[in-house]
C-alpha positions as CSV (number, residue, x, y, z in Angstrom):
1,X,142.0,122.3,138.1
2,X,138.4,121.9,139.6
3,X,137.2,124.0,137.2
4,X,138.0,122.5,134.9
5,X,137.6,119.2,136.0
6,X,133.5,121.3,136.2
7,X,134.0,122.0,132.6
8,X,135.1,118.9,131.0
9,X,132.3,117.4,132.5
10,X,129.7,119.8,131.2
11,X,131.2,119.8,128.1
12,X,131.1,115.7,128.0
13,X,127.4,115.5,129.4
14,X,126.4,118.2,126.2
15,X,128.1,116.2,123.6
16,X,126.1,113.3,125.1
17,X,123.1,115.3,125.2
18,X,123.7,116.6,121.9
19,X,124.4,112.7,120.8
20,X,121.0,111.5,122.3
21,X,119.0,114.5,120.1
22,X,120.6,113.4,117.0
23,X,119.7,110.0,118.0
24,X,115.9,111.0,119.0
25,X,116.3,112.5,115.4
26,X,116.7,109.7,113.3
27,X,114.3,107.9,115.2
28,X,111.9,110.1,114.4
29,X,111.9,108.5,111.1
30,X,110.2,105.6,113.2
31,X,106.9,105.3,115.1
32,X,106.6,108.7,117.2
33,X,104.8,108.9,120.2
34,X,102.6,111.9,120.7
35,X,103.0,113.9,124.1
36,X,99.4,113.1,124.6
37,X,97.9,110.4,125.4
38,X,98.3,106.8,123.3
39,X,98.3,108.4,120.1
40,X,100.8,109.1,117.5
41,X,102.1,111.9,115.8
42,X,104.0,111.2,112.4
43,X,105.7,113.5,110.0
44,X,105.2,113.4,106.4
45,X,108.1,115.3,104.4
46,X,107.4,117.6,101.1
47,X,110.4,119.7,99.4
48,X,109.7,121.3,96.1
49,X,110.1,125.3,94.9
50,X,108.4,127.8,97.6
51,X,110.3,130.8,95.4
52,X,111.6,132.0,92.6
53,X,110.0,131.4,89.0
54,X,107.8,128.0,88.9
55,X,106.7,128.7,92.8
56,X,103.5,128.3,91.7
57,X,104.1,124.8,90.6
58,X,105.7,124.1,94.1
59,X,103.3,125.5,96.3
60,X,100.7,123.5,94.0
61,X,102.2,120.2,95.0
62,X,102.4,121.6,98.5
63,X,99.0,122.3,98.9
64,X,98.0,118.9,97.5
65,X,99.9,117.3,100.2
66,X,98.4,119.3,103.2
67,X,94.8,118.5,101.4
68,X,95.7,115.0,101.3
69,X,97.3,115.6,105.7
70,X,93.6,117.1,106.2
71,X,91.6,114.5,104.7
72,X,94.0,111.7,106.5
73,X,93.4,113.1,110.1
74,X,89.9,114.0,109.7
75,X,89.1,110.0,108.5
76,X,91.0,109.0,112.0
77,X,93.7,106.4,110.9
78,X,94.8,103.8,113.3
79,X,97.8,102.0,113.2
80,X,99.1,99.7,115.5
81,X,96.3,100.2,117.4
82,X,96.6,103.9,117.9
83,X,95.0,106.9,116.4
84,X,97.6,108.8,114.2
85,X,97.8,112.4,113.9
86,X,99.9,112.8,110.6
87,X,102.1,116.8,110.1
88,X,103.5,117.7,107.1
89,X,107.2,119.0,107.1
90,X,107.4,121.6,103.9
91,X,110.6,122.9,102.8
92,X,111.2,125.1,100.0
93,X,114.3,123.6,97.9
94,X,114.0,126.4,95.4
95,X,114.1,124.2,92.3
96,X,118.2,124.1,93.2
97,X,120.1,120.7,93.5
98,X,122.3,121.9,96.1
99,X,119.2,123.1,98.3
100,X,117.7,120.2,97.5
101,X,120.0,117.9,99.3
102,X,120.4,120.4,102.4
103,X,116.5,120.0,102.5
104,X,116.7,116.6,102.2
105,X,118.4,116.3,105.1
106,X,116.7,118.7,107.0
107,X,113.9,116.6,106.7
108,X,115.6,113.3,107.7
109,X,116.8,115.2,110.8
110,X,113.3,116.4,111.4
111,X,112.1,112.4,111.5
112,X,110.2,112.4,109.3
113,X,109.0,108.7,108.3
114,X,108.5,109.6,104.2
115,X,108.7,112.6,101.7
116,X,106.1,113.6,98.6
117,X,108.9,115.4,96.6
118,X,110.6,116.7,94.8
119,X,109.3,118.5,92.0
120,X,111.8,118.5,89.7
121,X,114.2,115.9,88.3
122,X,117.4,117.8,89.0
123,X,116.5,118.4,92.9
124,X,114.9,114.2,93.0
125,X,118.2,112.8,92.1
126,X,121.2,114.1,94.4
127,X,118.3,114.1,97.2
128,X,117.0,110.8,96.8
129,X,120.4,109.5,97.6
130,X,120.0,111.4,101.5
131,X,116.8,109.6,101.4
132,X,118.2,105.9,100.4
133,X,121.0,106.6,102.5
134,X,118.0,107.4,105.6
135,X,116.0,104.3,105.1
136,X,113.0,106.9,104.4
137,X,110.6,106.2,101.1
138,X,110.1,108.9,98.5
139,X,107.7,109.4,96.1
140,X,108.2,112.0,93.4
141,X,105.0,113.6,91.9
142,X,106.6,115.0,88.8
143,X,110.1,113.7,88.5
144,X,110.3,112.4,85.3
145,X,114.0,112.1,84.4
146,X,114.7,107.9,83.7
147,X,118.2,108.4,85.8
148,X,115.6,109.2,89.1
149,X,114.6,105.4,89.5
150,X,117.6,103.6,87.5
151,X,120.1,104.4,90.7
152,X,118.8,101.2,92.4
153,X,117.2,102.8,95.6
154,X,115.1,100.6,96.9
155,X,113.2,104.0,98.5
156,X,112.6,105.7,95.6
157,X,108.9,106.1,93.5
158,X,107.0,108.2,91.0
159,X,103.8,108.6,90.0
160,X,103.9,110.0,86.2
161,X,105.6,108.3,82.9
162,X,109.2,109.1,82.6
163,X,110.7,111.0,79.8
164,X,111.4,107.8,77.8
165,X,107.7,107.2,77.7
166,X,106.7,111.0,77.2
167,X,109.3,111.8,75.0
168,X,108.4,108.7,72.6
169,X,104.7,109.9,72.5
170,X,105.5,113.2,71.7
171,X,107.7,112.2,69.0
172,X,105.7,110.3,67.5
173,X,102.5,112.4,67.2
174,X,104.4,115.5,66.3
175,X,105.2,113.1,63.0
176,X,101.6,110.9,62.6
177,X,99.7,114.1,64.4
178,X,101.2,116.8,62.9
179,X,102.9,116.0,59.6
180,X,105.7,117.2,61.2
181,X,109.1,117.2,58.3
182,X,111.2,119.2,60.6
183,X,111.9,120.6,64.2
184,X,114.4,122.8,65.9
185,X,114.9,122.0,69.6
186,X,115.2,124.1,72.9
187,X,116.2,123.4,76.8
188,X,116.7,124.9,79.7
189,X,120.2,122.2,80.0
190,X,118.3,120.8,83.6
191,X,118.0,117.6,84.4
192,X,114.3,117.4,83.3
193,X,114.3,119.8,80.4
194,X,117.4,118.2,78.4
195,X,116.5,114.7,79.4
196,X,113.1,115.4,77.4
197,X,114.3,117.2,74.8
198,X,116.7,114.1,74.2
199,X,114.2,111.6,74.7
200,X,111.8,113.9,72.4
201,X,114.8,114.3,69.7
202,X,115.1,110.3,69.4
203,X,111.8,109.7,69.3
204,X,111.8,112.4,66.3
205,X,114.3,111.0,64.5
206,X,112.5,107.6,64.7
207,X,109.9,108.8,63.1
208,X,111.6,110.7,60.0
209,X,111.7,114.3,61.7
210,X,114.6,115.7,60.5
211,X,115.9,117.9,63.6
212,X,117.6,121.4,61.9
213,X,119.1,122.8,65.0
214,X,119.4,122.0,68.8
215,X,119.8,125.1,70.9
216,X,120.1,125.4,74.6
217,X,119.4,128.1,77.6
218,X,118.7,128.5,80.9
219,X,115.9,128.1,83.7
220,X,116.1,131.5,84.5
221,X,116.2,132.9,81.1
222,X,113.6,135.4,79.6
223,X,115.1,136.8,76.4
224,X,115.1,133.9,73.7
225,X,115.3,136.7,70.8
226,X,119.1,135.6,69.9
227,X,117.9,131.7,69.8
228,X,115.1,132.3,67.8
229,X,116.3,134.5,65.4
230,X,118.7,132.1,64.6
231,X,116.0,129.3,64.5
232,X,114.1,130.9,61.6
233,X,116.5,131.2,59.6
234,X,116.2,127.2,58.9
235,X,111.9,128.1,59.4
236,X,111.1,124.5,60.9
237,X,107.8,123.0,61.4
238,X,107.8,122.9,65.0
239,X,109.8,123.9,68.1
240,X,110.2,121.6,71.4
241,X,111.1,123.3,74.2
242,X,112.4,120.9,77.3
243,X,111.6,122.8,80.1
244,X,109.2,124.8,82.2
245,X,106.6,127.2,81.9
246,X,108.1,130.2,83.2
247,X,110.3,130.1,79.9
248,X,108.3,128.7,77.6
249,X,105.2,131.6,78.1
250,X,107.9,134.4,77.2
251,X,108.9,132.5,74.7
252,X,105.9,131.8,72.7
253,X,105.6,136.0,72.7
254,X,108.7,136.4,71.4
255,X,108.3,133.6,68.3
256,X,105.1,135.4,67.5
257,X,106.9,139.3,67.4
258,X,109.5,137.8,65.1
259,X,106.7,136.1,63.1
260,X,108.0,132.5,63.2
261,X,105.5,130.8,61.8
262,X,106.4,127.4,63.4
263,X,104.5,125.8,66.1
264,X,105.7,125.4,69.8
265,X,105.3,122.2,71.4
266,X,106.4,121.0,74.7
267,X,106.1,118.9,77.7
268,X,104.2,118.2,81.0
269,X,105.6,121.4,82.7
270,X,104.8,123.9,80.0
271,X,100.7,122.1,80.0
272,X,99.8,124.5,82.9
273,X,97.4,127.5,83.5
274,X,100.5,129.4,84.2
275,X,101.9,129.1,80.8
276,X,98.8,130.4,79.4
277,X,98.6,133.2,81.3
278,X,102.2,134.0,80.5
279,X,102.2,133.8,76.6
280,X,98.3,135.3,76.1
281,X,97.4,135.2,72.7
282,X,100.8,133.8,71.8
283,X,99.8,130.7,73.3
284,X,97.1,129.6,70.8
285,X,97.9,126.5,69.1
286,X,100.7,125.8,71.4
287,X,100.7,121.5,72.0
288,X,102.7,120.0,75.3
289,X,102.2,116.5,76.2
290,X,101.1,115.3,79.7
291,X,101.6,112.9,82.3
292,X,98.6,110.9,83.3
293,X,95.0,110.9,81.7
294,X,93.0,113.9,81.1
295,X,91.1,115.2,84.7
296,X,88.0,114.4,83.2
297,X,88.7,110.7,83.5
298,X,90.2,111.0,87.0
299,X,88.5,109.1,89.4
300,X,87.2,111.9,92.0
301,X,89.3,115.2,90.4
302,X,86.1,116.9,89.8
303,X,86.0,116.8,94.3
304,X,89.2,117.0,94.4
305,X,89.5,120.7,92.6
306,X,86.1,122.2,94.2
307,X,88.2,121.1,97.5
308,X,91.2,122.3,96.6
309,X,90.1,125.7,95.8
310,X,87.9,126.3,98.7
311,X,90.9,125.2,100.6
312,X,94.2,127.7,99.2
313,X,91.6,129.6,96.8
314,X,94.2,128.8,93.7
315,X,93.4,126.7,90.7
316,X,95.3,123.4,90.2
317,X,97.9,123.9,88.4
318,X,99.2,120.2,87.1
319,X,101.0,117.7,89.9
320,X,98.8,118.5,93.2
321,X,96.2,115.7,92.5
322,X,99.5,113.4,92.1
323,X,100.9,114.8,95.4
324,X,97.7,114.2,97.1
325,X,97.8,110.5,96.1
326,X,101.7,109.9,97.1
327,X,100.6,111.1,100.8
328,X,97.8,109.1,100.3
329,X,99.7,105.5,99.4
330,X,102.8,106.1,101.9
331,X,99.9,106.0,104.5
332,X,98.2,103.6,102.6
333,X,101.4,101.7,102.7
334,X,101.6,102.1,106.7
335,X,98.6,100.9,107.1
336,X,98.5,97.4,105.8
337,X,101.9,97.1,107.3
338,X,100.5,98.3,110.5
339,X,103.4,100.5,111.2
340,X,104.9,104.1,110.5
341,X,108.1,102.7,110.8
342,X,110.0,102.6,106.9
343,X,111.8,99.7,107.4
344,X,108.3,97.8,108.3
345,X,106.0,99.2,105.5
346,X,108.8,99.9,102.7
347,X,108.2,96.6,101.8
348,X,104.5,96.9,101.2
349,X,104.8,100.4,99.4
350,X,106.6,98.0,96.7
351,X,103.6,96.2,96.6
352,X,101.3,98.9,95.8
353,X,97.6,98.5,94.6
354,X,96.0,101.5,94.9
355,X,92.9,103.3,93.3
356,X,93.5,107.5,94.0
357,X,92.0,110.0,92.6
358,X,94.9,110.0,89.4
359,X,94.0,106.5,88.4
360,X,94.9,102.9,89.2
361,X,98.5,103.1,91.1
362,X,101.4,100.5,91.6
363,X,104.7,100.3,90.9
364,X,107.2,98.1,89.2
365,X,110.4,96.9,90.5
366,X,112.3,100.2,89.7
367,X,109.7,102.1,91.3
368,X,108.2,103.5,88.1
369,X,104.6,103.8,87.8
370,X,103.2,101.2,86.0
371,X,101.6,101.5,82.8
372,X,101.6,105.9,82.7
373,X,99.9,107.8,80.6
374,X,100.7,110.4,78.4
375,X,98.1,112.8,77.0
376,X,98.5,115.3,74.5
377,X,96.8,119.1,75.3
378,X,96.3,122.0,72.6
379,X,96.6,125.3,73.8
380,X,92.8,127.1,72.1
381,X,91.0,130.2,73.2
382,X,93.0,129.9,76.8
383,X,92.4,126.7,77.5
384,X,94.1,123.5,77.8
385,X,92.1,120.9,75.0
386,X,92.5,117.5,75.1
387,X,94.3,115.9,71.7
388,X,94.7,112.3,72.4
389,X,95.8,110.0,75.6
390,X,97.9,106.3,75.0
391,X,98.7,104.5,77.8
392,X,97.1,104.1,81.4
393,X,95.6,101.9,83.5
């Protein structure tokens, strides 16, 4: 009996112990005190794909947060009257919504007072829910699906046009741009690439683009032969293809060996030095529309990518320079609120005005960037070439 009189107690001073960690946990989505001193140490979340196919997007938005921590710590921010010392907490969601939301919560548990992330529309939605849920802002670099900021969270940001906005450009210069009369359409049926294909097909059809076949595939797919053989049968002006670069490089090879003689166009995740390198010469005369004004009118990108490659030795890719300012306005946020705590400068992320490198930032009452741009790329002699640009601030 006295033993176990021992071991119900241990057992009830462990589940309090255990109790008080979880508790220390979600605190640490509030102001942390460092071991050390009177400073503070606050964590800064970042989920996006480590591995698999479109790492290299992933660790490009990493490494434009961690440029962004540097730059913070080596400025000396004080808030509240103490010197902060800001971490970033990376986890690798691997581009999978179900991953996504077990990182999500991994980083709430790790108290972590905001997240840059994530990457990609289908891993932003069912995690930005853990986040609202937290009390803990996000702020999406890339996200670009409408459904991300039309759930209500009052935690949730991004910092590019949506698919409404990019689709609707895209459809609109394929037709005015392009003389486009007809288009098939591809996606990789994810939240991103399907919602811009359908915003891209509208838009299309607004403009008197008559769409001759919708076809669909996967992320993970490399062998469009099938699809495309069954595409040039109807020999359309153009293909869109919703989704990322990983596909869409292969795919440009394989339209050129079946001598389609249609051109490929796509969006913001196909616009990337990857894609390039992917399709080769299969690339020329590929178009994609962009988020954002060209980097030549960026306010400091020029800094920005001599930095950048010093720092990982890798080239920017597309969404680091928009990672770099979403670490850069949370803080900015903190500070005029004087506090790392989200429930003190939530309120004043809402009110954004901010100047980053990307352009003029703030946000409307959904939490949409206001006023994105869109800018249209040709792909010529392995280079990205700038088309035209609507919209910005």
């Amino acid at each position: 009996m006295e033993q176990l009189k021992v071991f119900g107690s241990m057992t009830v001073l462990a589940l309090a112990l255990s109790a008080c960690g979880q508790q220390q946990g979600n605190q640490g989505a509030k102001e942390q005190a460092a071991a050390s001193g009177d400073g503070l140490t606050v964590k800064i979340g970042q989920a996006s794909p480590l591995s698999g196919p479109i790492s290299h997007l992933g660790k490009d938005v990493e490494n434009g947060a961690r440029l962004a921590i540097d730059d913070l710590n080596k400025s000396g921010v004080v808030i509240n009257g103490k010197k902060v010392h800001f971490e970033l907490e990376s986890v690798d969601d691997q581009g999978d919504p179900k991953v996504a939301t077990q990182m999500a919560q991994r980083l709430v548990d790790a108290g972590v007072v905001g997240v840059v992330g994530h990457l990609n529309s289908g891993t932003s939605i069912p995690a930005s829910k853990i986040y609202s849920d937290a009390g803990i802002p996000q702020i999406s670099p890339s996200a670009t699906n409408p459904a991300f900021t039309a759930q209500g969270y009052k935690t949730t940001f991004r910092m590019i046009a949506n698919d409404v906005q990019q689709g609707s450009a895209m459809g609109k210069f394929a037709a005015v741009g392009l003389h486009a009369k007809t288009v098939a359409i591809i996606d990789d049926r994810t939240a991103y690439g399907q919602g811009l294909a359908d915003e891209f097909e509208k838009a299309a059809k607004a403009n008197g683009i008559a769409v001759v076949k919708r076809e669909f595939t996967t992320n993970n797919a490399t062998d469009f032969t099938a699809i495309l053989t069954a595409i040039k049968a109807s020999q359309p002006d153009l293909i869109y293809y919703g989704g990322m670069d990983a596909q869409a490089g292969p795919m440009a090879k394989q339209m050129k060996r079946l001598g389609l003689k249609s051109k490929l166009i796509g969006g913001d995740s196909i616009q990337t030095p990857e894609f390039v390198k992917l399709a080769g010469d299969a690339a020329e005369g590929t178009y994609a529309s962009a988020c954002g004004v060209p980097r030549e009118k960026m306010a400091g990108f020029t800094d920005f990518e001599k930095r950048f490659k010093a720092s990982f030795n890798a080239p920017v890719q597309v969404f680091s320079p928009y990672e770099y300012d979403a670490v850069k306005v949370l803080v900015d946020a903190m500070k005029r609120a004087d506090s790392t705590d989200p429930k003190h400068y939530l309120p004043e992320l809402a009110k954004t005005s901010y100047a980053g490198i990307t352009g003029k930032i703030a946000f409307d009452a959904k939490g949409d960037v206001k006023d994105g741009a869109i800018t249209v790329y040709q792909a010529k002699a392995g280079k990205w070439e700038v088309v035209s640009t609507t919209g910005g601030l």
